[in-house]
C-alpha positions in Angstrom: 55.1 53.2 57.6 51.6 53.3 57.1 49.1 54.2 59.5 45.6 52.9 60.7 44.1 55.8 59.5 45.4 56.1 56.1 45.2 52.2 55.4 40.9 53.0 57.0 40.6 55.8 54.2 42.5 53.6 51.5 40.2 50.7 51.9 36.9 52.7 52.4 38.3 54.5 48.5 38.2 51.0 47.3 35.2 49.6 48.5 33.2 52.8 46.9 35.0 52.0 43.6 34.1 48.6 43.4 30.3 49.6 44.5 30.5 51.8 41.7 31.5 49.1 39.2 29.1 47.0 40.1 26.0 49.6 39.7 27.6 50.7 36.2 27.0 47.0 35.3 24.0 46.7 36.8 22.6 50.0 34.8 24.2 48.5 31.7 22.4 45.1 32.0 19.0 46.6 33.0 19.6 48.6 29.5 20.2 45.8 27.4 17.2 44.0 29.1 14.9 46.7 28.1 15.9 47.2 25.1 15.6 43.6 24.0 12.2 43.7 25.9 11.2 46.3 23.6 12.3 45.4 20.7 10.7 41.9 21.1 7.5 43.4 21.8 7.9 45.2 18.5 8.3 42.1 16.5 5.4 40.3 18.2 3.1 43.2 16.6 4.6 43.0 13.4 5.0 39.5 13.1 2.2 38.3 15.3 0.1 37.2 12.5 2.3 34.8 10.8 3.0 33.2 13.9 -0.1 33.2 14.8 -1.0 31.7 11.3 2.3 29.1 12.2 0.3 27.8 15.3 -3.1 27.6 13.7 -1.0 25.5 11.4 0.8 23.2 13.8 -3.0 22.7 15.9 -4.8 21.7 12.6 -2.3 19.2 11.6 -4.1 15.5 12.3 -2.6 13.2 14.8 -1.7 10.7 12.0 -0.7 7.8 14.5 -4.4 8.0 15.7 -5.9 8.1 12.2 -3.8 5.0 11.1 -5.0 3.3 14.7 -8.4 4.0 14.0 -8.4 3.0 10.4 -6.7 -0.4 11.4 -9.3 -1.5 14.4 -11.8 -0.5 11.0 -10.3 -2.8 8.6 -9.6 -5.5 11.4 -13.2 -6.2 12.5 -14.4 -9.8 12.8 -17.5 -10.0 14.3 -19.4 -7.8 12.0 -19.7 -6.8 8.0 -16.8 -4.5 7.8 -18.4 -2.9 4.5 -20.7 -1.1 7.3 -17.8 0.7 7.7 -16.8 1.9 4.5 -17.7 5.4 4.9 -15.6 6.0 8.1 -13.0 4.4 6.3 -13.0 6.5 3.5 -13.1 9.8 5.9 -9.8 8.7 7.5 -8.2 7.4 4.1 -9.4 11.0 2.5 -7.5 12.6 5.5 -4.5 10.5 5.6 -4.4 11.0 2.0 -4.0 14.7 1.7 -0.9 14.7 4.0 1.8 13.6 1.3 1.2 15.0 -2.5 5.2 17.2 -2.6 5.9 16.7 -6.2 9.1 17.6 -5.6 10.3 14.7 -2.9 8.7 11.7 -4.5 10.1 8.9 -2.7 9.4 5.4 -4.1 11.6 3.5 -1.7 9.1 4.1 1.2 6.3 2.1 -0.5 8.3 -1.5 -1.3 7.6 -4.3 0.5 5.1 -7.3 1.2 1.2 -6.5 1.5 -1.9 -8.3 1.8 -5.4 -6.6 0.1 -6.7 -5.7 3.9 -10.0 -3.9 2.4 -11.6 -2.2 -0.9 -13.9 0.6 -1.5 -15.2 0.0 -4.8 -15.5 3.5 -7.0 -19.3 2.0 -7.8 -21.2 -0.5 -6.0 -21.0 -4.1 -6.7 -17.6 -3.5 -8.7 -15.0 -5.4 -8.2 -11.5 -4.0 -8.7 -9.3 -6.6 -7.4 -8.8 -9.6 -9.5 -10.5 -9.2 -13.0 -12.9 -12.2 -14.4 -11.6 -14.5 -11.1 -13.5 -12.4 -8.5 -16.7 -12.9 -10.1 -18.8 -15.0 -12.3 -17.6 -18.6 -13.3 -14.4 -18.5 -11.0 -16.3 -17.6 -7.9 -18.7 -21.0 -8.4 -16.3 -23.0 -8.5 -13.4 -21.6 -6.3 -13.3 -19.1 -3.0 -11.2 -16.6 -2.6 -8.6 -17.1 0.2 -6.1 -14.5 -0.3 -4.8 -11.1 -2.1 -1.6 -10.5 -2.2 0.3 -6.6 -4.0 3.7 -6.7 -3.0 6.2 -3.6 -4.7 9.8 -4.5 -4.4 12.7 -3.4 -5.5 13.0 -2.2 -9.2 14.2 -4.3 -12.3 14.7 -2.5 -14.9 15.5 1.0 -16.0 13.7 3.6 -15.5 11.6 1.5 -13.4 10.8 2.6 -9.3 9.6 -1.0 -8.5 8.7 -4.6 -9.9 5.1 -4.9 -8.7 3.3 -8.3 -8.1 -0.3 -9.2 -8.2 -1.2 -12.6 -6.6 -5.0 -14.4 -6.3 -4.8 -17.2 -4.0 -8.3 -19.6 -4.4 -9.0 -22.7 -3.2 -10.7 -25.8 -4.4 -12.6 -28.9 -2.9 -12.2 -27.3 0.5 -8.7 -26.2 0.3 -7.4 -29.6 -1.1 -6.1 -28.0 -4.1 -5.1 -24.3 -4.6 -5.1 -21.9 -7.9 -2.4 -19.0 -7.7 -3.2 -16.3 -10.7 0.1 -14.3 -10.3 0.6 -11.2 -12.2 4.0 -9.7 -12.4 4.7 -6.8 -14.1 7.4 -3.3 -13.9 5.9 -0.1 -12.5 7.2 3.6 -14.0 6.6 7.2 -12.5 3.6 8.8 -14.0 4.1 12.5 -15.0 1.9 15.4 -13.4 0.4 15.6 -16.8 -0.1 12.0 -18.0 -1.8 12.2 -14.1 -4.0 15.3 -14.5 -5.0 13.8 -18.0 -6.0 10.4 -16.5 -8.0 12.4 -13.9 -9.6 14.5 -16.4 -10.7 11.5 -18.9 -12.0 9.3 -15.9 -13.3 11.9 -13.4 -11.6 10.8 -10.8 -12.5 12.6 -7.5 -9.3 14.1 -5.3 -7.1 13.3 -8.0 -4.0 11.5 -7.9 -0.7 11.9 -6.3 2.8 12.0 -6.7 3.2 8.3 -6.2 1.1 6.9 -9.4 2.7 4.9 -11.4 1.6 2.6 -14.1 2.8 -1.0 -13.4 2.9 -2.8 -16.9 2.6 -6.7 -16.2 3.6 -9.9 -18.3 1.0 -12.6 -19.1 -0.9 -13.7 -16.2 1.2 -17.0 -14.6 -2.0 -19.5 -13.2 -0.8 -22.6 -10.5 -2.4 -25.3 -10.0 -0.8 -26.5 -6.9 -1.3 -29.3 -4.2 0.5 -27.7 -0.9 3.7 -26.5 -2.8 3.8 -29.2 -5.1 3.0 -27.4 -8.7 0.5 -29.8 -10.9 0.0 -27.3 -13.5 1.6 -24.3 -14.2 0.4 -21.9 -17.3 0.8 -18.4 -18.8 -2.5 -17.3 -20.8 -3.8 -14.5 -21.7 -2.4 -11.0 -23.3 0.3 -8.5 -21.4 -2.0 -5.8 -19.3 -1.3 -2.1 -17.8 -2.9 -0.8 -14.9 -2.6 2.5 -13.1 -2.2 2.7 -9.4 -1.4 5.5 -6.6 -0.2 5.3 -3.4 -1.4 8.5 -1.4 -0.3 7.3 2.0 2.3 4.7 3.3 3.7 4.0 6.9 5.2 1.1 8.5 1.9 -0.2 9.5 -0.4 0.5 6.5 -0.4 1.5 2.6 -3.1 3.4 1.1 -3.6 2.5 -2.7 -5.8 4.6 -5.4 -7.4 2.9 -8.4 -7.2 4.6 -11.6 -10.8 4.9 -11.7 -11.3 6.1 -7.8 -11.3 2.7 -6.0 -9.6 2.8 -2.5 -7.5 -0.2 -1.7 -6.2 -0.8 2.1 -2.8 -3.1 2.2 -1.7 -4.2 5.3 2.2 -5.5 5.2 2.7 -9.5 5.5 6.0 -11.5 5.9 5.4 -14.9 6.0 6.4 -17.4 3.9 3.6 -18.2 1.8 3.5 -14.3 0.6 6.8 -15.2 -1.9 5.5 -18.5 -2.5 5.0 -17.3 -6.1 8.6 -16.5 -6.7 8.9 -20.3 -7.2 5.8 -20.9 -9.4 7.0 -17.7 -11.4 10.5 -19.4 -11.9 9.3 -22.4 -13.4 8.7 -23.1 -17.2 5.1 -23.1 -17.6 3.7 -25.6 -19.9 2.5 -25.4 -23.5 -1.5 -24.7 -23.6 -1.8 -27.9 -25.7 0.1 -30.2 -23.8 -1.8 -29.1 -20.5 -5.2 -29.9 -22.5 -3.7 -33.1 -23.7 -2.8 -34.0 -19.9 -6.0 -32.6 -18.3 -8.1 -35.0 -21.1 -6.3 -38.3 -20.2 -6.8 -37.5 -16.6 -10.7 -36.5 -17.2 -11.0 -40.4 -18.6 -9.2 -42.1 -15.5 -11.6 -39.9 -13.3 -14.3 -41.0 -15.6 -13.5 -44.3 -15.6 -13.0 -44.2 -11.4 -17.0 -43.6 -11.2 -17.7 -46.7 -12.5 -16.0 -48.4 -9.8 -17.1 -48.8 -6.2 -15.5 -47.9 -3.0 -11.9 -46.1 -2.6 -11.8 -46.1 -6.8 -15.2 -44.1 -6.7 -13.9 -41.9 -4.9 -11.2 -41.0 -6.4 -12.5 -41.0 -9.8 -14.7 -38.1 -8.7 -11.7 -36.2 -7.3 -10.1 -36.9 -10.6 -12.9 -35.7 -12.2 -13.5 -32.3 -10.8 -10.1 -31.5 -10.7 -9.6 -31.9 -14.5 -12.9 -30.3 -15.3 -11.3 -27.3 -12.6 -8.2 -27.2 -14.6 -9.8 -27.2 -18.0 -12.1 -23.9 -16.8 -9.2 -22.2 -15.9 -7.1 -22.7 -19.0 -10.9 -21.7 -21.0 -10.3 -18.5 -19.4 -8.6 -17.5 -22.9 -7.0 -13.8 -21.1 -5.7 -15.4 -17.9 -9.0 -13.7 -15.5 -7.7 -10.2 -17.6 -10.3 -7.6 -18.1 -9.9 -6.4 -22.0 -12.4 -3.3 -21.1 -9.4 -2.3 -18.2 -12.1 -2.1 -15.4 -9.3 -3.7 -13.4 -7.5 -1.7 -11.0 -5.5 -3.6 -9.1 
């Protein structure tokens, strides 16, 4: 039997051993603390510079969602000349520009879809990049402007990254009748040196990136069209080849580069009217001389309308300048093409 006295001693032995344990773990802990403490502080002095050089990196990077804000409330103003604004445009596209040029992750995907011609920056003053011999001259007299439309899509054929599509929208006699110049055309990867060579030949400031690609297009495709209803639908003029980069694309905004330094802003669109020319592209144009032939008996009705009084009077002069509208655009012998390639877009 045990007694008090032993069991007293017994316990008081293995209190003192457990105490003993626990300091022994204690001590052990406090050792590993220091010594990772230490050796921390070591690698903070020899590697304190890089990330130091990591943060300055991180700070310096541009808050790109601001940038694309900013640039939007730019290209979106109503009440005043948005050309005022052209060189804080150009300071945000420059930035947003320099954020994307890996020539190792090209990705094409990123760029396809729908846009409208927001906003240009011309390379030279009074240039006009968009649109060829329809943005100025002749066309503009007659015709204004109502929409620009550069949608990439998904590719074609090989070797191809997208099928790329140029469309003028103008309008005539108010907007009574409408002239669609569609260009549609197969854009291709341009190499880092075909790209350093363009640069080189037409001193192109900042270069080009990554995303250039040269989008070779078909005959231009002109409409003459009442609502949707097609009254004329051509192909003049000769095949053309432009060059175009994208330097910066997001969900809300795509950034395009001319091949001779003009700044495009695209904004994207998905309403109906932006694939209207799917359905004017579809259809068989008619023959050059069959058009004329058409456009020449209609000239004489209208003609013939003016001699009349009233409702026929009328009409006859809408006859009239229609035909004589029709007949300018099929005397534009290369569709509204350049031949010199100052087109860009």
């Amino acid at each position: 039997m045990i007694s008090q006295g032993s069991r007293t001693s017994c316990t008081h032995k293995h209190n003192v051993l457990l105490l003993s344990l626990v300091l022994s773990l204690l001590l052990n802990n406090l050792v590993l603390v220091s010594s990772f403490v230490v050796g921390n502080t070591a690698s903070n002095r020899n590697h304190g510079g890089a990330q130091s050089l990591t943060r300055v990196r991180a700070s310096s990077v541009p808050d790109t969602g601001k940038q694309v804000d900013r640039l939007l409330e730019l290209v979106d103003v109503e009440t005043v000349d948005v050309k005022a604004n052209d060189k804080e445009i150009q300071s945000v596209v420059l930035s947003l520009s320099e954020q994307d040029n890996d020539d190792q992750n090209v990705n094409f995907t990123a760029v396809l879809g729908n846009y409208n011609v927001t906003h240009v920056i011309p390379s030279k003053p009074n240039e006009k990049p968009v649109g060829g011999k329809w943005s100025r001259g002749p066309a503009q007299a007659l015709l204004k402007t109502r929409r620009q439309l550069q949608h990439l899509l998904a590719p074609k054929r090989t070797n191809s990254v997208a099928e790329a599509v140029n469309v003028i929208s103008m309008s005539a006699l108010g907007d009574s009748f409408r002239i669609h110049v569609i260009l549609r055309g197969d854009a291709f990867p341009v190499t880092r040196l075909e790209r350093q060579d363009i640069v080189q030949k037409r001193q192109i400031s900042g270069g080009l990136s990554p995303r250039t690609v040269r989008a070779d297009f078909d005959p231009p495709r002109i409409v003459v069209a009442r609502g949707k209803f097609s009254l004329l639908n051509l192909s003049v003029g000769p095949p053309s080849s432009v060059v175009l980069d994208t330097p910066y694309c997001d969900e809300r905004i795509r950034i395009g580069k001319g091949s001779r330094g003009s700044w495009f802003i695209f904004k994207p669109c998905f309403d109906d009217e932006a694939n209207e020319w799917k359905g004017w592209v579809a259809q068989r144009p008619v023959r050059k001389s069959k058009a004329l032939a058409v456009l020449t008996a209609t000239l004489g009705i209208g003609f013939a309308g003016l001699q009349q009084k009233g409702l026929w009077r009328i009409s006859g002069a809408v006859l009239s300048t229609v035909s004589l509208l029709c007949g300018a655009v099929i005397a534009f012998s290369t569709g509204g093409i350049e031949q010199d390639d100052n087109n860009e877009a």
